[in-house]
C-alpha positions in Angstrom: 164.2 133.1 42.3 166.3 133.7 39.3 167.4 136.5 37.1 166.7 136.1 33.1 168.4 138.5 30.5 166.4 138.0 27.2 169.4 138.6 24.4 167.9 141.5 23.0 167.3 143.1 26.3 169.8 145.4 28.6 167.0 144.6 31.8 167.3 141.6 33.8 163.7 139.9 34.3 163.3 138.5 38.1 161.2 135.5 38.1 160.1 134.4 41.6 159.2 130.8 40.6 161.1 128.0 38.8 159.1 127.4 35.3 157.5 123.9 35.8 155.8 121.1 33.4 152.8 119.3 34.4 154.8 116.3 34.2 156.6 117.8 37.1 159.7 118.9 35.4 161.4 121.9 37.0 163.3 124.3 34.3 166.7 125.7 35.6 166.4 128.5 33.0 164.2 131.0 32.4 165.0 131.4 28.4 162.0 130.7 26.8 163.6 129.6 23.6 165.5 126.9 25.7 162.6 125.3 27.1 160.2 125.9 24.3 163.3 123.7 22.5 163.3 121.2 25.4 159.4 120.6 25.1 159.5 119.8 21.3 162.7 117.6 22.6 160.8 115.7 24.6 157.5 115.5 22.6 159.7 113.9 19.4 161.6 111.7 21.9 158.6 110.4 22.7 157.8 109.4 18.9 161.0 107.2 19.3 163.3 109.7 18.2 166.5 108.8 18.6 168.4 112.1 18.8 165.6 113.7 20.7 165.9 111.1 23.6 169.1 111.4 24.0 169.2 115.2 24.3 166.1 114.9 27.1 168.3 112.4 28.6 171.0 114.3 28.9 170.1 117.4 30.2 168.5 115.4 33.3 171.3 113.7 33.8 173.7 116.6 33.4 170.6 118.9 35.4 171.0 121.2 32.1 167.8 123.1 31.2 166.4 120.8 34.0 166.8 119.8 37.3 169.1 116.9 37.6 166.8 113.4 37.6 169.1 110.5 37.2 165.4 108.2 37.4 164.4 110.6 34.1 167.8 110.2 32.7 168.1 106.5 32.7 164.8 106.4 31.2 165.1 108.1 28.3 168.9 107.3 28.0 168.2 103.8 27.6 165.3 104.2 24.7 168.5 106.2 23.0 170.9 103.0 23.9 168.2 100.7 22.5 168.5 102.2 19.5 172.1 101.6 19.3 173.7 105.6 20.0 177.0 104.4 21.6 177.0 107.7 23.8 173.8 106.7 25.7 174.9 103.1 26.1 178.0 104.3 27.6 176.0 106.6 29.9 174.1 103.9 30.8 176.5 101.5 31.6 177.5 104.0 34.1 174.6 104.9 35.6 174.5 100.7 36.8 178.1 101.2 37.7 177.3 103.6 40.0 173.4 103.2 40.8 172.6 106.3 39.3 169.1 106.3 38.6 168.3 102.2 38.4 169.9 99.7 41.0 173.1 99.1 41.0 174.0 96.3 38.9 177.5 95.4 37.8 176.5 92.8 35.4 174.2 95.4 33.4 176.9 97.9 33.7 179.3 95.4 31.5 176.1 94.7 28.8 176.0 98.2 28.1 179.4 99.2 28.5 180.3 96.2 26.0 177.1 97.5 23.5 179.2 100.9 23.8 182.6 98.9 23.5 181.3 97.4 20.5 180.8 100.5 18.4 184.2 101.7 19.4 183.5 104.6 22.2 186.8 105.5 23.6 185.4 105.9 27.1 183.9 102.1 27.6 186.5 100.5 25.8 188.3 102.4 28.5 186.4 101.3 31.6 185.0 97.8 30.1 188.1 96.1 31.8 187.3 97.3 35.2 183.7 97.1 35.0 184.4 93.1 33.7 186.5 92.4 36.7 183.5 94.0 39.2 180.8 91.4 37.4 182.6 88.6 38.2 
């Protein structure tokens, strides 16, 4: 159960269920703007958008407008990392560090962090030391 105030609205809305997809995604808001946003989101991320992927990716991994699904995250994180967007390959990179979503892997950890490294993002140039010395 959750409590929705529409902006224009002084009265709080009670809404007994969590909204859900088809697809089995479970909103953690009850704005309708936000997940009609999220939908069109995920329907261009689909059509290989780059920009849209990442922003479905990171609301499951974050469990932002969704609940958190690092399986959903990696997935749509990594179509955002093939396409070279140095924030999803760091994310990535992480999520093998740590097993977050895809096994635990050490050795893809240091591809993507290095990917990330590569287009200068501060956080893997940062970790890509470590995450070297842990593939070995």
């Amino acid at each position: 159960m959750g409590l929705f105030r529409h902006k224009d609205s002084k009265k709080d809305t009670v809404l007994k269920e969590p909204v859900r997809d088809d697809d089995d995604t479970v909103y953690t808001t009850y704005d309708p703007v936000a997940i009609s946003t999220f939908r069109k989101e995920r329907a261009d991320a689909g059509q290989g958008n780059m920009q849209s992927q990442k922003f479905i990716g990171m609301n499951y991994y974050l469990g932002q407008l969704v609940e958190k699904d690092y399986e959903k995250a990696a997935y749509w994180l990594t179509k955002a990392a093939e396409q070279d967007d140095a924030d999803s390959q760091y994310l990535v990179g992480k999520m093998y560090e740590y097993g977050e979503g895809v096994e635990q892997s050490y050795i893809q950890a240091r591809i993507w962090m290095e990917r990330a490294a590569f287009r200068n993002h501060k956080g893997a140039r940062t970790r890509l030391p470590k995450i070297r010395e842990l593939a070995e």
